[in-house]
C-alpha positions in Angstrom: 0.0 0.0 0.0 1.4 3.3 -1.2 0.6 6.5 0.8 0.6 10.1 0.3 0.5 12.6 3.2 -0.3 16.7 3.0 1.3 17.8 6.2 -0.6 20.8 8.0 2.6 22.9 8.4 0.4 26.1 8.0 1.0 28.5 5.0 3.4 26.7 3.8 4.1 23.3 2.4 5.4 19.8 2.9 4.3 16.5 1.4 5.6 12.8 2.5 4.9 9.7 0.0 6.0 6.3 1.0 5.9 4.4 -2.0 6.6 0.3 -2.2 9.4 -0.1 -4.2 10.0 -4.4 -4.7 12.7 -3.6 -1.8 11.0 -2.3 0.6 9.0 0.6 1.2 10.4 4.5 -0.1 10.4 7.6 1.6 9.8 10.6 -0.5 9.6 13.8 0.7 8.5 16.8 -1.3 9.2 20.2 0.2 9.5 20.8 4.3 7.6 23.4 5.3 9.1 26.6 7.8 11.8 26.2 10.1 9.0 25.7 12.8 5.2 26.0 13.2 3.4 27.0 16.2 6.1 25.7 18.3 6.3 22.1 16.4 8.3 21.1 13.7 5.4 19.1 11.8 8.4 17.0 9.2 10.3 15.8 12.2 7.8 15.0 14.1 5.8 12.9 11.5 8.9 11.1 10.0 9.7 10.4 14.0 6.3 9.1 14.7 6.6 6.7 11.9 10.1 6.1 12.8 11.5 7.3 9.6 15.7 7.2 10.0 16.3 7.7 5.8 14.6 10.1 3.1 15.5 8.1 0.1 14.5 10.8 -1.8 14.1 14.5 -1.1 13.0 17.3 -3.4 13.4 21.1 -3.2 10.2 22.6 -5.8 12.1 26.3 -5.0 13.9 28.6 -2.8 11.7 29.9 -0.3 11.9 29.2 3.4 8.2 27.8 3.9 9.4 25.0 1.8 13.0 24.6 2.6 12.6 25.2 6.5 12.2 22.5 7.8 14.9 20.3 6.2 16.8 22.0 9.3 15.2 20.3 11.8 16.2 16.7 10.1 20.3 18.0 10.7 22.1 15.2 12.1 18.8 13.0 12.8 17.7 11.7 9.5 19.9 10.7 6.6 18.9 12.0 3.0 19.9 9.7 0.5 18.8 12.2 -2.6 18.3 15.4 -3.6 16.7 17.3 -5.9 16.9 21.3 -5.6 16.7 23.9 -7.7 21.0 24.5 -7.3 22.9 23.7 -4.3 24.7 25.5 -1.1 24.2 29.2 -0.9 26.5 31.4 1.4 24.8 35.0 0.9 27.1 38.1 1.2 26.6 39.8 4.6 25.3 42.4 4.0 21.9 40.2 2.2 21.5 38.5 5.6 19.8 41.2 8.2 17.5 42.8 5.3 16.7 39.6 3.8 18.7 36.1 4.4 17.9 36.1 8.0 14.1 36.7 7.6 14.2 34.0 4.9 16.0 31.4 7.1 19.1 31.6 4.9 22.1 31.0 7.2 19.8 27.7 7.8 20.0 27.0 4.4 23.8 26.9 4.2 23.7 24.4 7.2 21.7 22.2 5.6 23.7 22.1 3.0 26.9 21.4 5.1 24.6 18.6 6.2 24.3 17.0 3.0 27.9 17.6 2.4 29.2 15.5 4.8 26.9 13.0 5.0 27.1 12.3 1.2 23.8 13.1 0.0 23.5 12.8 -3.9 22.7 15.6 -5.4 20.5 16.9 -9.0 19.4 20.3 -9.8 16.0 20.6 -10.8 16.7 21.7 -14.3 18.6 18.6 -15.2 15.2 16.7 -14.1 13.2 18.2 -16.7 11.6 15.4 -18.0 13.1 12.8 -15.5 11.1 9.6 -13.8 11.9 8.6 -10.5 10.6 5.1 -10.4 9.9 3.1 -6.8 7.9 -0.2 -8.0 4.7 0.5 -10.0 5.1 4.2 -8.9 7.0 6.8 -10.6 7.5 10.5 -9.4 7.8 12.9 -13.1 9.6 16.5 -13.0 7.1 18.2 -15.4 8.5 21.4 -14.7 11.4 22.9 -15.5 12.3 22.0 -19.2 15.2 20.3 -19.1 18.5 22.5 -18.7 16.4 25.7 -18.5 17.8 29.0 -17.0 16.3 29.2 -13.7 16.3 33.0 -13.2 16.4 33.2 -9.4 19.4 30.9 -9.1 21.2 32.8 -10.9 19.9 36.1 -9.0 20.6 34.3 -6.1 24.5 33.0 -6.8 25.1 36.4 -7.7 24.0 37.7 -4.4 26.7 35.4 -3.3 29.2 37.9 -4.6 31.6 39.3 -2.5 31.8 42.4 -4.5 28.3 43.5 -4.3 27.5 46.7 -3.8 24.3 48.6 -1.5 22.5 49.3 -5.2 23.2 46.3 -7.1 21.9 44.0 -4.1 18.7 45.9 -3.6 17.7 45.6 -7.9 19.2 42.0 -7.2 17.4 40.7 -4.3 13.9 42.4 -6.0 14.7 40.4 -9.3 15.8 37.0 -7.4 11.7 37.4 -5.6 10.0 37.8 -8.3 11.5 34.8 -10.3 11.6 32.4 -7.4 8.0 31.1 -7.6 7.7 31.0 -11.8 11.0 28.8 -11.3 9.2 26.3 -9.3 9.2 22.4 -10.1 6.2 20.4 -10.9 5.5 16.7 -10.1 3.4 14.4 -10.9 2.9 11.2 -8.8 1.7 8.3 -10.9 1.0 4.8 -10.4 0.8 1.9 -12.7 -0.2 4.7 -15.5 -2.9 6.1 -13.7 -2.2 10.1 -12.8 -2.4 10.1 -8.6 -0.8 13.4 -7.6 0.4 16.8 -9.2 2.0 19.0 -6.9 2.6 22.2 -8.5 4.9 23.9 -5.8 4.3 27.6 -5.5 4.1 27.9 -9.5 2.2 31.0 -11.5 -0.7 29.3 -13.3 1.1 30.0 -16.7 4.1 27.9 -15.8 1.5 24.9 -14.7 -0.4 25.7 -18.0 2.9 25.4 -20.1 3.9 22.3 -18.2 0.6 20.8 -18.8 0.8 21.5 -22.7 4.2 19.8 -22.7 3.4 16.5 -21.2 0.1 16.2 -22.3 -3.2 16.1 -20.3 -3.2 15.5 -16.5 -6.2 14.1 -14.2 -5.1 13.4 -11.3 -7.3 11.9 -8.1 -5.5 14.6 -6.0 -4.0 18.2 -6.7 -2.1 20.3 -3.9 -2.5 24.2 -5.7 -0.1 26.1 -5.9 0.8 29.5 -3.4 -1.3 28.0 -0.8 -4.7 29.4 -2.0 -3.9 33.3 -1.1 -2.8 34.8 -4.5 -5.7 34.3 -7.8 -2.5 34.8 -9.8 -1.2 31.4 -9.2 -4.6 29.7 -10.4 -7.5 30.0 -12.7 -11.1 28.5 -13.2 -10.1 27.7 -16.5 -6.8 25.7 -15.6 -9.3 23.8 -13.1 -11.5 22.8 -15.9 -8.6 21.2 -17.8 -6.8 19.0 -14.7 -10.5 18.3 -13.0 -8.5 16.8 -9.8 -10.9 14.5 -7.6 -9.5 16.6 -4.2 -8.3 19.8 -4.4 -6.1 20.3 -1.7 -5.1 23.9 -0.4 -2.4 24.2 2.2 -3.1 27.3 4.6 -3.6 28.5 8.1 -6.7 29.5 9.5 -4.9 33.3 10.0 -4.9 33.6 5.6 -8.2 31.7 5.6 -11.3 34.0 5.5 -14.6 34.2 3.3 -13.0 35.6 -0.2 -10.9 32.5 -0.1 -13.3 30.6 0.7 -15.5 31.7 -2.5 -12.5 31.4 -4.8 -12.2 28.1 -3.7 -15.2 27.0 -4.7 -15.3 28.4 -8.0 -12.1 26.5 -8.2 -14.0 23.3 -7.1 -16.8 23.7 -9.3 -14.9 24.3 -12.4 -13.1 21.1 -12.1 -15.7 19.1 -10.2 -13.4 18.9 -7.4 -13.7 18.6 -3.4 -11.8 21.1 -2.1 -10.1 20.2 1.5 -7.8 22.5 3.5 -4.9 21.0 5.7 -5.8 23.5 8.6 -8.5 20.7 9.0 -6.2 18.9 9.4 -3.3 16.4 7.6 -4.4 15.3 4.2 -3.7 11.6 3.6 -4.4 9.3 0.3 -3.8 5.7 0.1 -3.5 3.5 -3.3 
């Protein structure tokens, strides 16, 4: 039996499948939510409960802190096999850090990549996934998204915030450029078994981008959906995307603190265009079994 767990990890997002593979069952785990939540850190805390000592395989949709947060917590507790991130280790300049970096849980970052380092986690960027199956029995994970070897914008924005060069001016245009490309450079995945579409998680992607993955590999119908930009910004989603993937659930990943009436109403427009049952993980953790 192959499972697939939403995390309520608040506005944010973090996904655990555990997939049988023919040698035993997988752990996959698709983003980590923030570096803590109401006093808990929800990834730990689950992959403890089911006494979870290796993530086979661990994937990185983009660089924002509500998804790479709480990798932290797993530092020196549970061993990552793989990774899959949009680049590698990133050691800001200082003066990035106290109007940015520290808010965005960057000096984390760089430990967690130390981590991996020296505990010899393998390592793919998700531009050279473009395209890629990840296969664990009958199950296959597929990077829709990006194109294989595409320019990812705010890695390269980000490297060159790296610089120790940089000046007061440059870093500001920089750091306003890296933000606005960080979410259209988010990957895309869909979790399929024995041919039949089970999961697309779209990370924090615009609605174009998840339109122009969707053209590229085809049409998608998946029993379950996690939208994108958990729910808050009607940039990142459309009625009429809805009425092309028609996911069974629909599942939004907020707090109750960004959950109010308007959302609410979106969300059901949402549902009714793609004859969907819509189900936020403030009600709890989201889990699918197949």
């Amino acid at each position: 039996m192959n499972e697939l767990h939403i995390l309520n990890v608040g506005r944010a997002d973090c996904s655990v499948f555990f997939l049988d593979s023919g040698q035993g069952k997988k752990t996959v785990v698709l983003d980590g939510g923030e570096l803590s939540w109401h006093g808990h850190q929800p990834l730990l805390e689950f992959l403890e409960e089911r006494k979870i000592k290796t993530v086979d395989l661990m994937i990185l949709t983009h660089l924002h802190q509500d998804h790479f947060g709480g990798f932290h917590q797993l530092i020196d507790k549970i061993k990552v096999e793989a990774l899959v991130a949009p680049c590698g280790d990133l050691v800001f300049h200082e003066a990035v850090y106290p109007i940015f970096g520290d808010r965005e849980f960057y000096r984390e970052y760089h430990r967690i990549f130390q981590y991996f380092q020296r505990s010899g986690t393998k390592m793919c960027t998700s531009a050279s996934c473009g395209g890629k199956k990840f296969a664990f029995g009958e199950t296959e994970l597929h990077c829709l998204y990006p194109p294989l070897d595409a320019p990812l914008c705010s890695v390269a924005r980000a490297k060159e915030l790296c610089r120790p060069d940089l000046d007061e001016r440059e870093m500001m245009t920089l750091l306003e450029l890296y933000k606005q490309a960080c979410n259209e450079d988010s990957s895309i995945w869909l979790l399929k078994n024995r041919g039949a579409d089970i999961a697309l998680m779209a990370g924090d992607s615009p609605d174009q981008t998840l339109r122009m993955a969707l053209e590229r590999y085809g049409p998608v119908h998946p029993m379950i959906q996690k939208l994108s930009h958990h729910g808050i910004n009607p940039l990142y989603f459309s009625e009429e995307t809805q009425k092309m993937i028609a996911p069974k659930i629909l599942v939004v990943t907020v707090d109750k603190e960004h959950y109010n009436n308007d959302m609410q109403q979106h969300m059901d427009k949402l549902g009714q265009a793609g004859n969907s049952q819509v189900r936020f993980t403030f009600q709890g953790a989201f889990a699918y079994y197949f």
